[in-house]
C-alpha positions in Angstrom: 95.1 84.2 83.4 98.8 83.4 82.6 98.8 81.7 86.2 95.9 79.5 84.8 94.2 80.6 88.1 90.9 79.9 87.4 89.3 80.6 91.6 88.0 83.5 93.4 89.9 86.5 93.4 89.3 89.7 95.0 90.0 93.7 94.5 90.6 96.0 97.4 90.1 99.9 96.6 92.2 101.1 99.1 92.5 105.0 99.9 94.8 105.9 103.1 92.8 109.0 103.8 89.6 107.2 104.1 90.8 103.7 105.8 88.2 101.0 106.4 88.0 98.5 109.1 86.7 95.8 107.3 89.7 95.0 105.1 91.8 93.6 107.2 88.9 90.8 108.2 88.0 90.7 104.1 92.0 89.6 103.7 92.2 87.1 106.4 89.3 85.2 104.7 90.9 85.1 101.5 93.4 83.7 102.5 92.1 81.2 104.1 90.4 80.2 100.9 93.3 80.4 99.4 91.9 83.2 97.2 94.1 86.2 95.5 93.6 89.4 96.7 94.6 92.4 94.9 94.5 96.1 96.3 94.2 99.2 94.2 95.4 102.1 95.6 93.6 105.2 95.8 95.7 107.4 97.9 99.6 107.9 98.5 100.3 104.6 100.7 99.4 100.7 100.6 97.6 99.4 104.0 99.6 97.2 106.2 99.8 93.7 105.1 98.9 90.6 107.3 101.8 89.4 109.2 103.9 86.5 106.8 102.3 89.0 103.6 104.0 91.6 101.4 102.2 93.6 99.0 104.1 93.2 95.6 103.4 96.1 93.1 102.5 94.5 90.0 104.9 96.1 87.3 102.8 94.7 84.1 100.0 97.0 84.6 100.7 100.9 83.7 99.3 102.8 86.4 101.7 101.1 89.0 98.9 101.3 91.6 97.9 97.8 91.7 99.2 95.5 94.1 99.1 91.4 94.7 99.1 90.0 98.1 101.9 87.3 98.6 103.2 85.1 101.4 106.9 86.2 102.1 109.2 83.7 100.9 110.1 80.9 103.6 107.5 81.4 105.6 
């Protein structure tokens, strides 16, 4: 909301123990709809990010578990 972003988003519950196929398809078409995507994690480690794409842990949320998808910088 303080981004004004008023578009699709969408929430990934992610657990590392119980990885699932599908998300890595789910991302890709996010992003090509230039959608955010946002992962919660459930278990002890973030999944691997799509190739140009970090996960940054968003610090303004208590639990530190939830995570942004972003495009590295310069690329």
């Amino acid at each position: 909301m303080t981004a004004e972003y008023l578009g699709k988003s969408h929430i990934i519950w992610y657990d590392d123990n119980n990885p699932d196929p599908r998300l890595e398809q789910m991302m890709k078409k996010a992003m090509r709809s230039c959608a955010l995507v946002f992962l919660y994690r459930c278990g002890s480690r973030v999944s691997s990010p799509p190739v140009r794409y970090y996960w940054r842990m968003m610090n303004e949320y208590p639990s530190m578990r939830i995570y942004q998808l972003e495009v590295r910088d310069g690329e």
